[in-house]
N, C-alpha and C positions, 0 to 999 in steps of 0.2 A: 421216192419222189412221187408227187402227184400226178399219177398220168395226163388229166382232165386240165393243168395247167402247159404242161409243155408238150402236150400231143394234141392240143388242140385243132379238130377241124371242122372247116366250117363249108358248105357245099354250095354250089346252083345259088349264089349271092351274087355272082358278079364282080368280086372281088378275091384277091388273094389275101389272107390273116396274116401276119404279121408273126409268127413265132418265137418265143423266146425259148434260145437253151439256157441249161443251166448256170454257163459262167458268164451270160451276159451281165456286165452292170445294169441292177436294177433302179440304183438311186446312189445320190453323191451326195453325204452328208457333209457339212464343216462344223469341226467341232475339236475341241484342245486336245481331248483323246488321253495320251496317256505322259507325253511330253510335252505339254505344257502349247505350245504353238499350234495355233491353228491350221490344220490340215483336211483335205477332204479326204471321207473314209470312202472304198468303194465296196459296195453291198453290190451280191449278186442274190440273181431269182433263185439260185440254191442256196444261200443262207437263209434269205427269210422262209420258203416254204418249209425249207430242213425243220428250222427254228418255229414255226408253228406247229408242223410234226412233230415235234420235239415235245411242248407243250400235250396237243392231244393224248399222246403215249402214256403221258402221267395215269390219265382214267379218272381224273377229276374232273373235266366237260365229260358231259356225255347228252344225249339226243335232246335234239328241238331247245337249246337253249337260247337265251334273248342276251347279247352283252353288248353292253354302255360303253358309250363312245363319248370321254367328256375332254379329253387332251387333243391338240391340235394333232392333225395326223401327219405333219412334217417332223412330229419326235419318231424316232426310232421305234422306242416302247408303246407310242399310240398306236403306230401303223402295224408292228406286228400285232398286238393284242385287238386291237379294234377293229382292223382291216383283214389283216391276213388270216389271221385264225378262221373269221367268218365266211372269208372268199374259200379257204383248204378245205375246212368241215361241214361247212353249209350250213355254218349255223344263221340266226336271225343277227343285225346289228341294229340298236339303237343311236342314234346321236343326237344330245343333247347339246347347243351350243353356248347355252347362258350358266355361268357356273354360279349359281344363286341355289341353297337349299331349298326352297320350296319348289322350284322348277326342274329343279333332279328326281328328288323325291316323287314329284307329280309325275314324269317321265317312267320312270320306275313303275310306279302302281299302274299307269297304261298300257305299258307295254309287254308286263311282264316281266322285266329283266331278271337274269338269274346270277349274271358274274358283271362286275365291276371294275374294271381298271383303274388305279387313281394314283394319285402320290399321296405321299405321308401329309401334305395339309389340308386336302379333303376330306381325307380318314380321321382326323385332328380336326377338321369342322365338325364332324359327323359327332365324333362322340364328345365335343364341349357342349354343343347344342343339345347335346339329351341328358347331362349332369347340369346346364344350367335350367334347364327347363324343370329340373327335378324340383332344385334348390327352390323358387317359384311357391310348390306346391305347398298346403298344409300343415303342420306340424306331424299330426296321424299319416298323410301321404309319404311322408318323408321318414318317419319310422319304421311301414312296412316297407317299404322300397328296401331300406338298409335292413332287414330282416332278412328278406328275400335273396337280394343281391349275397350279402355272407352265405345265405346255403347255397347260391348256386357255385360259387365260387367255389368253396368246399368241397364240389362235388366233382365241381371241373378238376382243382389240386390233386387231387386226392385219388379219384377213380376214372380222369377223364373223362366223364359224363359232361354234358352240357343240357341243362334243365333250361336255361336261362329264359328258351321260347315258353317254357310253361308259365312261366313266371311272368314275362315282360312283352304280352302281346298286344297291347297296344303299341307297344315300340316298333315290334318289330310288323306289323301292320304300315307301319309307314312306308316300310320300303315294298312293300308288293308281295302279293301269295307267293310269289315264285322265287326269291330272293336265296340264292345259297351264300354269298361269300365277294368280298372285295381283296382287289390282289394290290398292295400298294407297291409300289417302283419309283423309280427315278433319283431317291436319299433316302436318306433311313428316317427309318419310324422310328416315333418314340415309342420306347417302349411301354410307358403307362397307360398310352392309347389305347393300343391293341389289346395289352391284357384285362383291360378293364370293358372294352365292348368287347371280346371272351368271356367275361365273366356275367354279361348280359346275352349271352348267346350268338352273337355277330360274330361272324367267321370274320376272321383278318388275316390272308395268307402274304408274304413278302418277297419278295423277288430282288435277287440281282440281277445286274448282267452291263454292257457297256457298247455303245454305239457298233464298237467294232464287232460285237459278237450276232448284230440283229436282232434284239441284245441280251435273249434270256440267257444268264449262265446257272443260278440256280432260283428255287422256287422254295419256299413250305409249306406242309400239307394243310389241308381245311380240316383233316380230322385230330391233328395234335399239334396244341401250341408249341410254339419252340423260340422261346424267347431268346432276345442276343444272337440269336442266326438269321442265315436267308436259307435255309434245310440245305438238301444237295441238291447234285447238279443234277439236271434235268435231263431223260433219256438222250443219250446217242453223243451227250457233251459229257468229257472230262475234267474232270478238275485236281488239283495236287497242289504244294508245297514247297516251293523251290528253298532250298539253302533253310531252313529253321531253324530258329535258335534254342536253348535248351529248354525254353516254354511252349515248343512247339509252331511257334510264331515269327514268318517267313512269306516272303511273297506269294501271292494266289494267283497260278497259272492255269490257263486252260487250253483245249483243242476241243475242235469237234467240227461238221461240216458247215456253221452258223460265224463261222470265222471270216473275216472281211477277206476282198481279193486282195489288198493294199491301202495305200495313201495314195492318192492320185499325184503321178507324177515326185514325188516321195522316195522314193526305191531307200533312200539313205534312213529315212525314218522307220520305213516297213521293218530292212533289216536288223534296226535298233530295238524292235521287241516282238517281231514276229522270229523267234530262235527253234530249227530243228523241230517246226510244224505247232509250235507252243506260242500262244501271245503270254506275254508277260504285261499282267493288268497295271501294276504300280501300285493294287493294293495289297495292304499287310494282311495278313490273318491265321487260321488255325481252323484247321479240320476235328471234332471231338472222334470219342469211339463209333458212334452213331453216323458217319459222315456226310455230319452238317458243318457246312462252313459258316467261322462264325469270323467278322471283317474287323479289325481293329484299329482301321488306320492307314492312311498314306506311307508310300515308301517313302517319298522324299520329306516329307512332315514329321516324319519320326526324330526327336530331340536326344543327343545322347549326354550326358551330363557328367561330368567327369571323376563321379566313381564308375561310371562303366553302366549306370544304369538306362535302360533307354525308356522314355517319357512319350505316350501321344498324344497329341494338345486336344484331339477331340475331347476323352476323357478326363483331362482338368478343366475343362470349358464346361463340360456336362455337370462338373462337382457343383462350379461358381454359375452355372444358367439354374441352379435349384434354388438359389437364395431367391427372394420377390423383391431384393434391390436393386440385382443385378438387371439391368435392360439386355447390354450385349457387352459380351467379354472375346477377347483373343489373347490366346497365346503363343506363346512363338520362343522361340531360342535364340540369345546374345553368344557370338565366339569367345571365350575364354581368351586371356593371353598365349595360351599357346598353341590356338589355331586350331586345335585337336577339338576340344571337348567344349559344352556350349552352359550355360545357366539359363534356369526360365524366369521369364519375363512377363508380364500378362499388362494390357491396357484394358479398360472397358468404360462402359457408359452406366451410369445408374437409373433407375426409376425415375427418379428426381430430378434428373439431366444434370447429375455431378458425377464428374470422373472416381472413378474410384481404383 
């Protein structure tokens, strides 16, 4: 625990400080969590400080760094990342509050920034805007580019090197001398984002985690891509596998001191998925040899079809969101007549605005 937060003294002021211990609640979120109904989650000052210790322990911050503060700080994942960490470590914080590309970017280059907080559609502005700015250029611009870009890629595949800064320095000139790496949170990345600003040298690390945890549960490293996961869990958190099926894939449970006090006023929901010092998240997933968690899906969203296979609609949504007729698709599961087992179903919108 941070001494400097909750030994705080203050002298010959004329006042007495106000002291937080550890299990004070620090903040009352509401948020659907992990059953569905809105609940207030209660965060105390030893989750989130745990949960920025947590982070620091990695040895990915380290001295005098500058981080960007572009998420309102009433999210969970803004406040530890943008607030807490900078309050625990002492590092610098920027905030930026116009989420416009050029006024980040400029932010960036002023300040120095070296780490990035964002969600998967900033990280998804970022690198459309520098593949279409590509598109833009020359015929010869656009030949070397894809010259370049294939060796660095190759070299990222292949030997985990990342050349990409020798290659794409004007690029990365935009973001500022100091610039290591953006952490996206809050949903998942696509995955062709990240790999492809990887394969121009832009570190893209991804994070899980959920209101009730303050919220990091895992993180991936800046020095090895790891596509389809969020890496593992972050020092001092646990993470495991409850109940798995023969694919290894089984609800992702965790503990660690980053764990909420409760649901405020709740007790009947707390005990519903805080079991034997474990939250049990509601999501699906699977730990590799390497363990990295990698998330596959909703517990309750899981569709089982009545050969016994079990279907996740993200992953047939993800098949039909690749066509460029598809606008927006859902799928979802019809009961079977015999109440047991379900068929899938899908609606969606086209390009076109025809159903399809």
């Amino acid at each position: 625990m941070a001494k400097s937060i909750f030994n705080f003294e203050k002298e010959n002021e004329g006042f007495a400080p106000c002291l937080a211990q550890p299990d004070d609640v620090m903040s009352l979120i509401f948020t659907s969590g992990t059953t569905g109904d809105p609940k207030g989650v209660m965060l105390t000052c030893k989750n989130f400080v745990c949960n920025a210790e947590s982070l620091m322990k990695t040895g990915y911050l380290k001295e005098n760094e500058v981080i960007l503060g572009l998420l309102p700080l009433h999210h969970c994942y803004a406040f530890t990342t943008s607030f807490m960490i900078p309050l625990v470590g002492g590092y610098t914080a920027t905030f930026q509050p116009i989420l416009k590309g050029p006024e980040i970017v400029k932010a960036m280059q002023e300040t120095g920034v070296s780490f990035a907080p964002a969600v998967p559609k900033l990280v998804s502005m970022f690198y459309q805007a520098i593949f279409d700015n590509v598109k833009k250029q020359s015929s010869f611009k656009r030949f070397m580019f894809a010259i370049f870009y294939s060796i660095s890629r190759f070299f990222r595949v292949w030997f985990g090197i990342k050349i990409g800064k020798l290659f794409f320095v004007q690029i990365h000139k935009r973001f500022g001398p100091k610039f290591k790496f953006f952490v996206s949170g809050g949903a998942k990345l696509d995955p062709e984002a990240g790999e492809k600003l990887w394969n121009l040298g832009i570190t893209v690390m991804e994070g899980y985690g959920l209101t009730e945890t303050a919220p990091i549960i895992c993180t991936t490293s800046p020095y090895h891509f790891a596509p389809g996961s969020v890496g593992p869990s972050v020092p001092d958190v646990e993470v495991k596998i409850d109940n798995p099926a023969k694919d290894g894939v089984g609800e992702i449970i965790m503990r660690g001191p980053n764990l909420m006090k409760g649901y405020y006023k709740r007790e009947d929901y707390t005990a519903e998925v805080v079991k034997d010092g474990w939250l049990h998240t509601g999501d699906l997933g699977f730990i590799d040899k390497k363990g990295y968690v990698h998330i596959t899906g909703r517990a309750k969203d899981v569709i089982v079809l009545g050969s016994g296979k079990n279907v996740y609609p993200e992953d047939v949504e993800k098949h039909y969101e690749k066509s460029p007729i598809v606008a927006e698709v859902c799928v979802f599961g019809q009961k079977m007549a015999d109440g047991l087992s379900e068929s899938l179903s899908e609606i969606g919108r086209a390009s076109c605005r025809e159903r399809v």
